[in-house]
C-alpha positions in Angstrom: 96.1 109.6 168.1 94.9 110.5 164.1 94.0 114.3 165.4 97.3 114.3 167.6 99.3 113.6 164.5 97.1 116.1 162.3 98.2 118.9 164.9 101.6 117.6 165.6 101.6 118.4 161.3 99.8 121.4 161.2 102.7 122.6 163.7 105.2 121.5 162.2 104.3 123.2 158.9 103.5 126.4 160.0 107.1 126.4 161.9 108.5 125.7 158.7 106.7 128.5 156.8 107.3 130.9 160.0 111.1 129.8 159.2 111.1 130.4 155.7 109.9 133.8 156.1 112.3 134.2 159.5 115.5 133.5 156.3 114.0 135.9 154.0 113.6 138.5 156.8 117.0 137.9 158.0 118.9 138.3 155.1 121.9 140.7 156.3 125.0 140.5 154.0 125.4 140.5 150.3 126.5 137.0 150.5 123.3 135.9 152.1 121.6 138.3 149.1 123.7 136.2 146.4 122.4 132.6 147.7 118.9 133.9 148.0 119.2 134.8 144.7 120.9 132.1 142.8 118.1 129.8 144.9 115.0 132.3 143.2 116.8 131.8 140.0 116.7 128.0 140.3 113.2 128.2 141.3 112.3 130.5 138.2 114.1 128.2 135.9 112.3 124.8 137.7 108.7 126.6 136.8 109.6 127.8 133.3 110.7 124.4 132.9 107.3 122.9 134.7 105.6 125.8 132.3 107.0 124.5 129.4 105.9 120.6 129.9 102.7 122.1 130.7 102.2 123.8 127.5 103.3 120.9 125.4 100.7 118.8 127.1 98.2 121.2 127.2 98.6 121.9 122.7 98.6 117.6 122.8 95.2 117.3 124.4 93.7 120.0 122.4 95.2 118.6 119.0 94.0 114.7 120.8 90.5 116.9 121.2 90.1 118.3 118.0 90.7 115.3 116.3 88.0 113.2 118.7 85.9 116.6 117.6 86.2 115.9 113.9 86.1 111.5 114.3 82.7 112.5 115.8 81.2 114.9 113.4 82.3 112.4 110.5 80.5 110.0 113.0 77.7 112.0 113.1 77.3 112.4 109.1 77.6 109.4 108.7 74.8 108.4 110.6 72.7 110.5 109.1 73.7 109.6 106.1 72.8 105.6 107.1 69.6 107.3 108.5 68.4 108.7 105.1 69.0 105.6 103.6 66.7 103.8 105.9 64.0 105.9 105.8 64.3 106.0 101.6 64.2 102.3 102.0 61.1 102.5 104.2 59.2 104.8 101.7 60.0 101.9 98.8 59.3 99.2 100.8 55.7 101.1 101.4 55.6 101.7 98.1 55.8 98.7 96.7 53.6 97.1 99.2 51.0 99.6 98.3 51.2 98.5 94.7 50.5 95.0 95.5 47.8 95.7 97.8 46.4 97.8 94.7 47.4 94.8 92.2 45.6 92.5 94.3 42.6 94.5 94.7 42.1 94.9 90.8 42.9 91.6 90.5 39.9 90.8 92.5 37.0 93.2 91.1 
């Protein structure tokens, strides 16, 4: 019954679109020319309008992206920055350990 329905869909879409062309084929008087028309015209203004929205989202998410870009490279820095500090406090840890280990040796002889 799922792939009766599926077909029974697929029909009726391709009648529509075979009817849609049929109307556009058909088009006799200048009447018929005017409604056409005015319905195009609607159609254009509906997908400038879509274009638009689109745009305006489209220059949010990059702005929304270029500031995630730029939290990230801060981010970045200052982890490295964090990072140099460690290993500085490694090498003075090391350091000063070593200068014990050589106090306590003199100490000794």
């Amino acid at each position: 019954s799922a792939q009766i329905a599926d077909l029974q869909q697929k029909l009726l879409d391709a009648d529509n679109g075979d009817r849609a062309k049929q109307r556009w084929d058909s088009i006799a008087t200048i009447l018929e020319a005017k409604c056409a028309l005015k319905y195009l015209l609607g159609e254009l203004v509906s997908s400038k309008v879509q274009e638009s929205k689109l745009q305006s989202s489209l220059a949010q998410s990059q702005a929304s992206c270029s500031d995630v870009q730029k939290m990230l490279m801060e981010e970045r820095n200052h982890t490295a920055e964090l990072e140099a500090e460690f290993q500085n406090q490694i090498l003075v840890q090391e350091q000063q350990h070593q200068e014990k280990v050589n106090h306590s040796s003199w100490i000794l002889e």
